[in-house]
N, CA, C and O of each residue as an XYZ file, in Angstrom:
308
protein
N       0.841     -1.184      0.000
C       0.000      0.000      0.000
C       0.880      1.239      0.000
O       1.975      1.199      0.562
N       0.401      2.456     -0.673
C       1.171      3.629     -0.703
C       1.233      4.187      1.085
O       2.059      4.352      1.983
N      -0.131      4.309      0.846
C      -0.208      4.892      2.694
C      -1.080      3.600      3.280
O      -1.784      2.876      2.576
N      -0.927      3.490      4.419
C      -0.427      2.574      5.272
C      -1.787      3.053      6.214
O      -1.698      4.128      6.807
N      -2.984      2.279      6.336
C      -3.696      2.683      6.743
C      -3.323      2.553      8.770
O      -2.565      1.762      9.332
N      -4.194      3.647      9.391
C      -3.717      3.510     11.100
C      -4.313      2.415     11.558
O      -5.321      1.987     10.996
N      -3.775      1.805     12.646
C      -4.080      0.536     13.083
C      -5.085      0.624     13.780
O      -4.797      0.005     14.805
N      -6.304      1.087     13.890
C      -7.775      1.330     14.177
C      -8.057      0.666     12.707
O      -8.252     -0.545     12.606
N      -8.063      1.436     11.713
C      -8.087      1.238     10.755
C      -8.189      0.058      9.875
O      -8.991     -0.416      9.069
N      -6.923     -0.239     10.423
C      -6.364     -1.920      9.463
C      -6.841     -2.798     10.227
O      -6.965     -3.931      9.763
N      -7.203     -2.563     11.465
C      -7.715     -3.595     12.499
C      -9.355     -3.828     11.625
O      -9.701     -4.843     11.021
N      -9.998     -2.793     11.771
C     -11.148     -2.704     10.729
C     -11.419     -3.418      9.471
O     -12.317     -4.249      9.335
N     -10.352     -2.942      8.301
C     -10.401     -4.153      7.364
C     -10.425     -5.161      7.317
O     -11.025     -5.771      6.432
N      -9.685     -5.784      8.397
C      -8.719     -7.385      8.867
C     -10.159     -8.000      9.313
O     -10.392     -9.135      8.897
N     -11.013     -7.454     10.005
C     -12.011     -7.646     10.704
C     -13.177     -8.296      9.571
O     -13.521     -9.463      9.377
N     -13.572     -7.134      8.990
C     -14.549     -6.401      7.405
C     -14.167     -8.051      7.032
O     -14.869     -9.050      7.186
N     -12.846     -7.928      6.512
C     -12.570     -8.956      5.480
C     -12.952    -10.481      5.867
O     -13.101    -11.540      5.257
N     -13.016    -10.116      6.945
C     -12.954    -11.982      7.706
C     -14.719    -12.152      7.969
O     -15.325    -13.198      7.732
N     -15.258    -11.086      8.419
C     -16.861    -10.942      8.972
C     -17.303    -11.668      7.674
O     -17.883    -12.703      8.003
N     -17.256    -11.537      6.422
C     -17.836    -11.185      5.277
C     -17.459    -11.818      4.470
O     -18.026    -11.729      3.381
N     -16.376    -12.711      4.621
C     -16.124    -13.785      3.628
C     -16.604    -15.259      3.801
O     -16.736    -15.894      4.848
N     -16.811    -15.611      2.632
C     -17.376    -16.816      2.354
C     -16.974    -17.986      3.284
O     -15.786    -18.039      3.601
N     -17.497    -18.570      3.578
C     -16.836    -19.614      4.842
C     -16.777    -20.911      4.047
O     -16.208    -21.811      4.666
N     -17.323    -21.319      2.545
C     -17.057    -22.431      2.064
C     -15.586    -22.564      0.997
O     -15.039    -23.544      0.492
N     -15.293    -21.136      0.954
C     -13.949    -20.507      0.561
C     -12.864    -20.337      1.186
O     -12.759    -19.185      1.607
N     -11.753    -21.201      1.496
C     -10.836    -20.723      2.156
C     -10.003    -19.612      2.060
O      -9.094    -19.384      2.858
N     -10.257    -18.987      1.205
C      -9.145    -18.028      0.640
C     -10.362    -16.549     -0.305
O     -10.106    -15.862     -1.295
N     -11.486    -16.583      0.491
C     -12.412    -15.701     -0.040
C     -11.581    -14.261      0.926
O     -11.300    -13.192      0.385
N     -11.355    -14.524      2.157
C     -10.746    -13.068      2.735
C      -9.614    -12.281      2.096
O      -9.339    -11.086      2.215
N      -8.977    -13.318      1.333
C      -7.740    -12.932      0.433
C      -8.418    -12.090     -0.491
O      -7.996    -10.956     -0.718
N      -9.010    -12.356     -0.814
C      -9.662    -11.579     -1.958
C     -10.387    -10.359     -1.633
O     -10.258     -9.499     -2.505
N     -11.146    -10.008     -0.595
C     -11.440     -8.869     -0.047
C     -10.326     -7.717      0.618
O     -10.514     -6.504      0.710
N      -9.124     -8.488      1.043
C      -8.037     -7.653      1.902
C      -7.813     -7.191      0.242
O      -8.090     -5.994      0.170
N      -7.427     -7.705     -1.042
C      -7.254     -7.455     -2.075
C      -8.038     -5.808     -2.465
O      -7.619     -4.705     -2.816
N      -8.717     -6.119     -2.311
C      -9.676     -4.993     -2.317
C      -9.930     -3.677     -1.819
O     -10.356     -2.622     -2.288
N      -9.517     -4.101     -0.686
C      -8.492     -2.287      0.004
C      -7.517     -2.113     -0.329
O      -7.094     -0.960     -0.247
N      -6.617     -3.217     -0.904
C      -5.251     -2.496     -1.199
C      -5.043     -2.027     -2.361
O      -4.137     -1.197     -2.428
N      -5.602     -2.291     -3.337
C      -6.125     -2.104     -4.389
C      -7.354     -1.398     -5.160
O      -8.454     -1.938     -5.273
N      -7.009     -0.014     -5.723
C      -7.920      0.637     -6.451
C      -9.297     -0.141     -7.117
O     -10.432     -0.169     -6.642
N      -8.915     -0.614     -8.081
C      -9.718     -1.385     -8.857
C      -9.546     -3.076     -9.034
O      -9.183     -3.548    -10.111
N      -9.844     -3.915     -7.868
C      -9.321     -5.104     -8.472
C      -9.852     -5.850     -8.992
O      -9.490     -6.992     -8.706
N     -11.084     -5.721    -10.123
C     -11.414     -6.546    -11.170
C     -10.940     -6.212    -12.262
O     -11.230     -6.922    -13.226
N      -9.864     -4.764    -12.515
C      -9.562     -5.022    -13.362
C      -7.951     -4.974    -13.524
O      -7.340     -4.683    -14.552
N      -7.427     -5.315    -12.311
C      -6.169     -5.652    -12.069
C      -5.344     -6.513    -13.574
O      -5.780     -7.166    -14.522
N      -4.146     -6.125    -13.180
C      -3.194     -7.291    -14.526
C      -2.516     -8.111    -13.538
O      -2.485     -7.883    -12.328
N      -2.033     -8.981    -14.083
C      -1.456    -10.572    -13.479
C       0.182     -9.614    -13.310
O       0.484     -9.563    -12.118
N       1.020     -9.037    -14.041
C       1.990     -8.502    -14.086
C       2.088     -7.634    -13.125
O       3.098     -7.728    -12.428
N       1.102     -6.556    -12.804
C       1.078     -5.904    -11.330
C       0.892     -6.444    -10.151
O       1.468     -6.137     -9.107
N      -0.021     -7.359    -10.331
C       0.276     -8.615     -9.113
C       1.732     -8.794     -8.861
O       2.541     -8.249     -8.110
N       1.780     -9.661     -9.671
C       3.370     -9.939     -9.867
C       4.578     -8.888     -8.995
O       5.169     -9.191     -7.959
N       4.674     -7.921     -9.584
C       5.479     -6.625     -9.154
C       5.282     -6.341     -7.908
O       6.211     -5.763     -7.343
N       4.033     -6.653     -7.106
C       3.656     -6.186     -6.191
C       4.533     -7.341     -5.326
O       4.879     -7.115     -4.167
N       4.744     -8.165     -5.777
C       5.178     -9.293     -4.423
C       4.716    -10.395     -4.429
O       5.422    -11.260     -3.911
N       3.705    -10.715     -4.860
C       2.754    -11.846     -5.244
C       3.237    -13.269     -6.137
O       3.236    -13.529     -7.340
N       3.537    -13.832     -5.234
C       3.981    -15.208     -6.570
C       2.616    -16.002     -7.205
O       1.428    -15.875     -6.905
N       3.255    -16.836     -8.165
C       2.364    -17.357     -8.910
C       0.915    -17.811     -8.192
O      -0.175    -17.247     -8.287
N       1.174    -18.688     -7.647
C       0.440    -19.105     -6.321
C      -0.395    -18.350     -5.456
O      -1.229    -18.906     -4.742
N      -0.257    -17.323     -5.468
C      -0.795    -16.205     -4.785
C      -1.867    -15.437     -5.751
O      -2.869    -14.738     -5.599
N      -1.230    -15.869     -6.636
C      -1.703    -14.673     -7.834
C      -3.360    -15.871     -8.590
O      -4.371    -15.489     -9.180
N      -3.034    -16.932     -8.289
C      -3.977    -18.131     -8.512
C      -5.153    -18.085     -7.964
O      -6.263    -18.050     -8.496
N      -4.741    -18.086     -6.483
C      -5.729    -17.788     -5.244
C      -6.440    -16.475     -5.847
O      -7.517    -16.596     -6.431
N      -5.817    -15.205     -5.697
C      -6.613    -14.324     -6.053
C      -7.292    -14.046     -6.881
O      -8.232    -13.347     -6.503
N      -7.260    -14.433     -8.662
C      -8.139    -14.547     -9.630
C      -8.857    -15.172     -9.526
O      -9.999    -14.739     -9.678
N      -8.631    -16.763     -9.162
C      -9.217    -18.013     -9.916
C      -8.832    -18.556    -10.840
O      -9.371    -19.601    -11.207
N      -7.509    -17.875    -11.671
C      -6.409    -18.256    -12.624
C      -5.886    -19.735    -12.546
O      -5.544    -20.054    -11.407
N      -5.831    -20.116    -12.922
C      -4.922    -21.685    -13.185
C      -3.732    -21.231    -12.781
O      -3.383    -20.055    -12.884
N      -2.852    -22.410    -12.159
C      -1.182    -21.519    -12.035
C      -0.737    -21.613    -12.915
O       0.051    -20.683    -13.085
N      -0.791    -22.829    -14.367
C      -0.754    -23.054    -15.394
C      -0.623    -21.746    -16.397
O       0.412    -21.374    -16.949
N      -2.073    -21.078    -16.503
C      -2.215    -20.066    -17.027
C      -1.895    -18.611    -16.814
O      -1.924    -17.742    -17.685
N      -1.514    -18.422    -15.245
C      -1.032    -17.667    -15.169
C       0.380    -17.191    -15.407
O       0.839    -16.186    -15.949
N       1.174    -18.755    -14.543
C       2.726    -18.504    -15.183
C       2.953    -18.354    -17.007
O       3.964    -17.896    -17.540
N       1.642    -18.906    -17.771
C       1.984    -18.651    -19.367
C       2.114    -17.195    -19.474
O       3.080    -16.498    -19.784
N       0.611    -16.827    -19.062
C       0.605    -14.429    -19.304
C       1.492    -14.177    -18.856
O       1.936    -13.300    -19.597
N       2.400    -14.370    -17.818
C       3.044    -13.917    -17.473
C       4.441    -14.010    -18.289
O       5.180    -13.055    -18.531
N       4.587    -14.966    -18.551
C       5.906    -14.855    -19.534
C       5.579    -14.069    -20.947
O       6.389    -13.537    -21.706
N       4.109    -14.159    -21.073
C       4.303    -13.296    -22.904
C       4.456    -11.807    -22.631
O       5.211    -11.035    -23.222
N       3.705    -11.559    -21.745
C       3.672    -10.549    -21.431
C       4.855    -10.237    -20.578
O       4.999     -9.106    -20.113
């Protein structure tokens, strides 16, 4: 994140994200914390993932991407 939300704050999201995610999803909160840190994340690129820190695996979880398919975009691109 650019700015770094205050820990009232982030305590809040951490919270938000967990209240509200899918419980037959293990990895549905991932996808909401995604979502504050991130402007727009449906229309995110796999390559800014990437940059951000995110390995393949990570980057799987968060789309719904194949790791398959993701490690391919990622190399053409």
């Amino acid at each position: 994140m650019k700015e770094i939300p205050s820990p009232g704050e982030l305590k809040n999201i951490i919270r938000i994200s967990l209240a509200f995610s899918d419980p037959t999803n293990e990895f549905d909160y991932l996808k909401r914390l995604l979502k504050y840190i991130v402007k727009n994340p449906n229309n995110i690129d796999l390559k800014e993932l990437q940059n951000m820190g995110f390995t393949v695996r990570e980057i799987e979880v968060l789309t719904g991407i194949s790791k398959s398919q993701v490690s391919r975009e990622l190399k053409e691109g």
